[in-house]
C-alpha positions in Angstrom: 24.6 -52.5 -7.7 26.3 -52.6 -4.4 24.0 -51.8 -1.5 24.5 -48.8 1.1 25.1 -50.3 4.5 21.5 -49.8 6.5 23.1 -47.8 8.9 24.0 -45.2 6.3 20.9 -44.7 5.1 19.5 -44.1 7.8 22.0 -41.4 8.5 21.4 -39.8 5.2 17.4 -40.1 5.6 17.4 -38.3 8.4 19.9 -35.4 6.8 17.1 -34.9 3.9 14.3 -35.0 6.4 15.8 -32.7 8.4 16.5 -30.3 5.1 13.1 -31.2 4.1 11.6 -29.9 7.6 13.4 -26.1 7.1 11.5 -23.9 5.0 12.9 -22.5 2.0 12.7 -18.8 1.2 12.5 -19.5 -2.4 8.6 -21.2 -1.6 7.9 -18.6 1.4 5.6 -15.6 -0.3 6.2 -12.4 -0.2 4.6 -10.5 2.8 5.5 -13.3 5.3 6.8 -13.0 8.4 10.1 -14.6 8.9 13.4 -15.4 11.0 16.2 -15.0 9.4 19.4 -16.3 11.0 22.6 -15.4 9.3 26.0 -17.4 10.0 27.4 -14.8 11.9 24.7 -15.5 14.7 22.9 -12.4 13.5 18.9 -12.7 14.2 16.6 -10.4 11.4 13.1 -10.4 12.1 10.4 -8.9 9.6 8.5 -9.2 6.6 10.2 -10.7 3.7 9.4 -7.8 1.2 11.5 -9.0 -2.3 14.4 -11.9 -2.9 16.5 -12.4 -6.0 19.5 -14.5 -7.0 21.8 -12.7 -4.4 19.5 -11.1 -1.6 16.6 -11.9 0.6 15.0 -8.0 2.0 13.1 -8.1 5.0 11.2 -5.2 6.4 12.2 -4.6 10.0 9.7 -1.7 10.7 11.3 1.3 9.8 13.7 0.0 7.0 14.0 -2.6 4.7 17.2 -4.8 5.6 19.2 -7.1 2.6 20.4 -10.0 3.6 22.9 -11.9 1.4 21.8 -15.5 0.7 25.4 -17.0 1.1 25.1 -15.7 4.3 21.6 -17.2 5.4 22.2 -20.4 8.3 18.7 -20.5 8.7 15.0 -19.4 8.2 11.8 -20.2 9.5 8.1 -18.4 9.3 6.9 -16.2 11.8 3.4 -16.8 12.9 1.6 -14.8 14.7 -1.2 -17.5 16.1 2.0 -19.7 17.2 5.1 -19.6 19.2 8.3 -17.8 17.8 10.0 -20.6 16.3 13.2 -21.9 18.1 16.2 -20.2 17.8 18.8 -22.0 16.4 22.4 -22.4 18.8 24.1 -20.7 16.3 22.0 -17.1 17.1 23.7 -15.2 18.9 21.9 -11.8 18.7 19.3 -9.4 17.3 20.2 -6.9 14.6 18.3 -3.6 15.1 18.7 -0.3 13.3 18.6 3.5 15.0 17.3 5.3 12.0 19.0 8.7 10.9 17.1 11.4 13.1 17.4 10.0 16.4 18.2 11.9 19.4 20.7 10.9 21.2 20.9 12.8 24.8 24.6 12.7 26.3 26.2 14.0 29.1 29.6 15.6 28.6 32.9 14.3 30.3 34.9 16.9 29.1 35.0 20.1 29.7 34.9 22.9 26.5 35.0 26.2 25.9 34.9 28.8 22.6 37.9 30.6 23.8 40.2 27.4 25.1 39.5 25.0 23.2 41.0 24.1 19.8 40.0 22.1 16.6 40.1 18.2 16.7 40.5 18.5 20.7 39.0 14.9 22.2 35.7 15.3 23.6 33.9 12.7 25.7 30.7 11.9 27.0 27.9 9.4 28.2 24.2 8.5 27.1 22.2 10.0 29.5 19.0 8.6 28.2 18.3 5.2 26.6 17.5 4.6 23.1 14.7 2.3 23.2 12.9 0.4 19.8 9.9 -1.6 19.9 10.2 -2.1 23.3 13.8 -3.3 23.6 16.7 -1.3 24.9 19.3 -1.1 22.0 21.5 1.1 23.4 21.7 1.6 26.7 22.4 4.9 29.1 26.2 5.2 30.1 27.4 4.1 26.8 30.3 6.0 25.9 30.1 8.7 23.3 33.4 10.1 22.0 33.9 13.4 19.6 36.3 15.7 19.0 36.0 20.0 18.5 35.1 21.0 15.1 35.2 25.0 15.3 35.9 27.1 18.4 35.6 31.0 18.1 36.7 33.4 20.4 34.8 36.5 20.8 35.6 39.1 18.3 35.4 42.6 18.4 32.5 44.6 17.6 31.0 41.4 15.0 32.0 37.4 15.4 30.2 36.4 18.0 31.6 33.1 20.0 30.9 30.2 18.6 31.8 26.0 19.6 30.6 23.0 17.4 31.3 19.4 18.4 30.8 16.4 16.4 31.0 12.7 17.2 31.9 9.7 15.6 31.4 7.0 17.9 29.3 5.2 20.2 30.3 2.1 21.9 27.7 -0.5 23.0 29.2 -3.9 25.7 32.3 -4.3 24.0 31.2 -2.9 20.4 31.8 0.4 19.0 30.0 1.9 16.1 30.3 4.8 14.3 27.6 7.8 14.1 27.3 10.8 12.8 26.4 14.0 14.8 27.4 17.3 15.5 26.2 20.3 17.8 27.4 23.4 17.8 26.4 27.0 20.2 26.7 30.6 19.5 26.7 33.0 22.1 23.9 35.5 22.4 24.0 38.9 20.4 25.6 41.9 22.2 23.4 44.6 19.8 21.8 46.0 22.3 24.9 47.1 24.4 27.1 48.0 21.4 24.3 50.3 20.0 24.0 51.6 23.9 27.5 52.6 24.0 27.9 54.3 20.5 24.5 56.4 21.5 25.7 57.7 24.6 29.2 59.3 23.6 27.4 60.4 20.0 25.2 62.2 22.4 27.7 63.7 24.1 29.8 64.7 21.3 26.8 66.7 19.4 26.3 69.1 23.0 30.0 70.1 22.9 30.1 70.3 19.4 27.6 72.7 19.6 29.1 74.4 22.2 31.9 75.2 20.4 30.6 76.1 16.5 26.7 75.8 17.0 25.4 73.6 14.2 28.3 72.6 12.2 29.9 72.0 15.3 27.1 69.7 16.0 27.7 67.7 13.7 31.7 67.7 14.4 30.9 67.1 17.5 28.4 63.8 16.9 30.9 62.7 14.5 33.7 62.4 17.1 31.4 61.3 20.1 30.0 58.6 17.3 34.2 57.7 16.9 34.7 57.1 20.4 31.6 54.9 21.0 32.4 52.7 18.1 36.2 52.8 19.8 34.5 51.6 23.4 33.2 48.8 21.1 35.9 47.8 19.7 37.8 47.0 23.0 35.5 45.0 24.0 34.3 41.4 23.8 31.0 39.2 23.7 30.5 36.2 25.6 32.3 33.4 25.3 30.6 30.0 24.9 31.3 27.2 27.7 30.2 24.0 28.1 31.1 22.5 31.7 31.5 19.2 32.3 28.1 17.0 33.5 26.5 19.5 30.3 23.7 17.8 29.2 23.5 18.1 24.8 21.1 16.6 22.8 23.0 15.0 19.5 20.8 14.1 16.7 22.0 11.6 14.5 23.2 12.1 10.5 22.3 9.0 9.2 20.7 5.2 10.3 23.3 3.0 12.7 23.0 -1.2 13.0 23.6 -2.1 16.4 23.6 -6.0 17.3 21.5 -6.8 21.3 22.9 -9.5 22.7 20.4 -12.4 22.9 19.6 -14.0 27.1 19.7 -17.3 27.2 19.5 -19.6 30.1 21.6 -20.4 32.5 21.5 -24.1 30.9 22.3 -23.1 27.5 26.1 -22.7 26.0 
């Protein structure tokens, strides 16, 4: 049997220990608390929860995340009397989710309005406010949120009250954009009171000269044409419109959960 040059072995002695040192996530139980680096430099922190033949889930807090195993550059345990373990040079940052709910308050850029603007008009605007989880800012205030019009209704006559809805698609995070899903929309405030107001006052009017003229038939004549000319008064003439100026402040809740990646800081020393 021809022998393996000793310098070779070696070599390959240290490759085993060095497998041999990694844990394996096939002999890690479930409920412990792991680092899961995948080979896109993504960083998944949690409690492994179930595995099978194609996916290792780990509960991040507020959902459970699958991880493919092809796709799985390293793992360690997490515990809680020690030091994080060591990230490896291939991380490059920390997966976290912004579950479906989530208020996200915006300033707007653009300026809209019920009666100018039209359907699938661009509308922009900024975070105002952080979104903040377990303590980390994931996305921070002045990202860019970008939308378009979804409805805009003028003021009708008499009934359709104004009405605007805006939804957005996007968010972009550093030099990442992902996609959401939220909508806000605004209807402008009921005119009842004045419409009723203006069909009273000519009704009114109508039934004293109606009975003027024919007593109480005329009356009613007479009530029947002042209630004509109210509802007329209404009908040439329109609600409120609804406008949304620029530097608006909305608050945009969220449709359903979005993965955004956080850069990971490392020193200055580091590549």
């Amino acid at each position: 049997m021809r022998k393996q040059p000793l310098s070779v072995v070696l070599v390959l002695t240290a490759v085993v220990a060095g497998c041999s040192s990694q844990p394996d996530v096939e002999k890690m139980a479930v409920g412990t608390e792991v680092q899961v680096v995948t080979e896109d430099g993504a960083v998944v922190t949690g409690t492994l929860v179930a595995r099978d033949e194609k996916v290792v889930q780990v509960d991040v807090g507020r959902q459970t995340r699958e991880v493919p195993r092809e796709r799985i550059a390293d793992v360690q345990v997490v515990e809680a009397s020690k030091p994080a373990p060591p990230l490896p040079p291939i991380a490059r940052f920390r997966e976290f989710t912004v579950p479906a709910g989530t208020d996200l308050v915006v300033r707007l850029e653009s300026a809209v309005a019920s009666d100018t603007s039209r359907v699938e008009d661009a509308v922009t605007a900024t975070l105002a406010e952080p979104v903040v989880i377990d303590g980390t800012t994931v996305i921070p205030a002045g990202s860019a949120v970008r939308g378009e019009v979804a409805a805009a209704q003028p003021a009708g006559k008499v009934k359709g009250r104004a009405s605007l809805a805006l939804r957005f698609g996007t968010i972009s995070v550093a030099d990442e954009r992902y996609p959401i899903q939220a909508r806000v929309s605004r209807l402008a405030p009921a005119t009842k009171g004045e419409d009723a107001a203006k069909i009273a006052i000519p009704a009114g009017a109508g039934a004293v000269i109606g009975g003027v003229i024919g007593g109480g038939k005329g009356a009613a004549i007479g009530t029947a044409i002042g209630g004509g000319a109210g509802t007329a008064v209404v009908l040439t003439t329109s609600g409120d419109e609804v406008r949304l100026p620029s530097g608006s402040r909305l608050t945009l809740q969220i449709d359903s959960a979005v993965d955004v990646r956080v850069l990971i800081a490392r020193p200055n020393s580091e590549p």
